[in-house]
N, C-alpha and C positions, 0 to 999 in steps of 0.2 A: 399456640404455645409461644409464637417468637413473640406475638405480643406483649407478654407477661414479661420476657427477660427486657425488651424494650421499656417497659416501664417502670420496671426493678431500678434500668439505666437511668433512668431520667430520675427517679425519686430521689436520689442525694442531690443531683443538679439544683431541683425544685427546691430540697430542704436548707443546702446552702444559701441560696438563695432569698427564702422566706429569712433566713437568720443573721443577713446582712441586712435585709431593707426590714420589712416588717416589724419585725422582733425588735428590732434595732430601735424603736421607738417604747416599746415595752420591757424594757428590762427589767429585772428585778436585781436591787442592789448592783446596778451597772454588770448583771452576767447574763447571758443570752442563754437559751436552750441549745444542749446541740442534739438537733434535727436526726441528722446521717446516725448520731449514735442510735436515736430511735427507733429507726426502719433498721436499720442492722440487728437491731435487738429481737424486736417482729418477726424478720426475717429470718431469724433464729430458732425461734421459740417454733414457728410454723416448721421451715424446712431442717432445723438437725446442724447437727455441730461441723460436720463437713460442710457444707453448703454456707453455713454459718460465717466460718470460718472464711470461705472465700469470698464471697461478697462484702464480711467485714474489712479483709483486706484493699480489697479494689474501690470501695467506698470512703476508708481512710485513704488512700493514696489520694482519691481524687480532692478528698480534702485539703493534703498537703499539699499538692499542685497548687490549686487555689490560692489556700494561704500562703506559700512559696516563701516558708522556710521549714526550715527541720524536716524534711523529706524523710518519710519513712517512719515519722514519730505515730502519726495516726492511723496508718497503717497496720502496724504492729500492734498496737493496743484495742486497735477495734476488729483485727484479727483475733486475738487474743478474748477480746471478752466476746464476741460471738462465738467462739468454739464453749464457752463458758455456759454461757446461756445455752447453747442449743444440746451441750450434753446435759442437763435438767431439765430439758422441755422433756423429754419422753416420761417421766413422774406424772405427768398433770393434765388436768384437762384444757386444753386450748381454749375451748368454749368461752372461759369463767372471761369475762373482763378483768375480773383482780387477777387473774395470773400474766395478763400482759402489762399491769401496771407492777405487780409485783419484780415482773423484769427488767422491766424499765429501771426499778429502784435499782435491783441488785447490777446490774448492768451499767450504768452510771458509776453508783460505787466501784464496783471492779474498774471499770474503764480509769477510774482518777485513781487509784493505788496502781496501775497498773505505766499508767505518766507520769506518775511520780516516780514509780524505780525506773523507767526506762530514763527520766531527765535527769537523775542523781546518778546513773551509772554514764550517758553520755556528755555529760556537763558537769565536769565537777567545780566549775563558780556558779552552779544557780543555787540560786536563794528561795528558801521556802517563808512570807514573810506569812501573820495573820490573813493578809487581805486574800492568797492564795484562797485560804481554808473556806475563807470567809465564799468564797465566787465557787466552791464545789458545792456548799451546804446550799446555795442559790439556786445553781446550775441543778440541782437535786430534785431542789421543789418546783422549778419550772419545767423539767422532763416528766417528774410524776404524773403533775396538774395535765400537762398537755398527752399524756397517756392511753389516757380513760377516753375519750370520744377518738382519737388515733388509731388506739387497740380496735377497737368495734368495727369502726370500716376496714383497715385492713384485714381483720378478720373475714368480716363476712367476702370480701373483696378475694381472698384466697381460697375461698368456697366457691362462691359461686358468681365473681364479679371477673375483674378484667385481669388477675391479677393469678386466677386458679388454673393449676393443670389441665392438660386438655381433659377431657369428661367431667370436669367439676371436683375432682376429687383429689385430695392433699395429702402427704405422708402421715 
């Protein structure tokens, strides 16, 4: 079991990562996927809106550290929409692969309406221009796409791989 939380730890490490170098080559429309929102979302949909909740936080935070400004912006939002997502996972079947891409969608979404009030309530000179809109509708399509083969190993991976409760068995 400590191995799982060990690897919970390092998955945003890894997903920042892939999304400074990797990605960073693949853009779409000059926006990157964000990674951590994804395993946060995962992480959601499997363990529940408390649990949710707190690894979104701790996974934002390590974001902001990284990025090393606005401390506490990614935090809050990705606290925020994993308490979202993981109160609607108990509706659904885990199973489906579209319910982890479906997350993803709504999860995404949320997470960028959710930056948008937190940066218009903490900044009030920021600007919302087109090109904003333009790099969420991006950042959208590039969380979806990379969804669908993401969702299936974490999945199975919270079953019965490296990542599951001790006996194999998940909430």
């Amino acid at each position: 079991m400590r191995l799982r939380w060990v690897l919970h730890f390092l998955l945003p490490f890894l997903a920042v990562f892939l999304q400074s170098t990797v990605f960073g080559f693949y853009s779409i429309g000059g926006s990157l996927p964000d990674m951590v929102l994804v395993f946060v979302v995962f992480f959601s949909v499997i363990n529940g809106a408390a649990s949710g909740t707190a690894y979104g936080f701790l996974c934002g935070l390590l974001e902001d550290l990284y990025l090393g400004r606005f401390i506490g912006l990614n935090a809050i939002s990705k606290a925020l929409t994993g308490f979202l997502v993981g109160k609607l996972q108990g509706s659904f079947f885990r199973e489906n692969i579209l319910i982890g891409i479906l997350a993803v969608a709504f999860g995404t979404l949320a997470n960028a309406l959710i930056l948008l009030v937190l940066s218009r309530l903490a900044f009030t000179s920021f600007h919302f221009n087109l090109q904003f809109y333009i790099g969420i509708i991006y950042q959208f399509i590039y969380n979806v796409i990379l969804a669908a083969p993401l969702y299936g190993w974490y999945y199975r991976s919270s079953r019965v791989g490296l990542l599951r409760l001790s006996g194999g068995k998940t909430k």
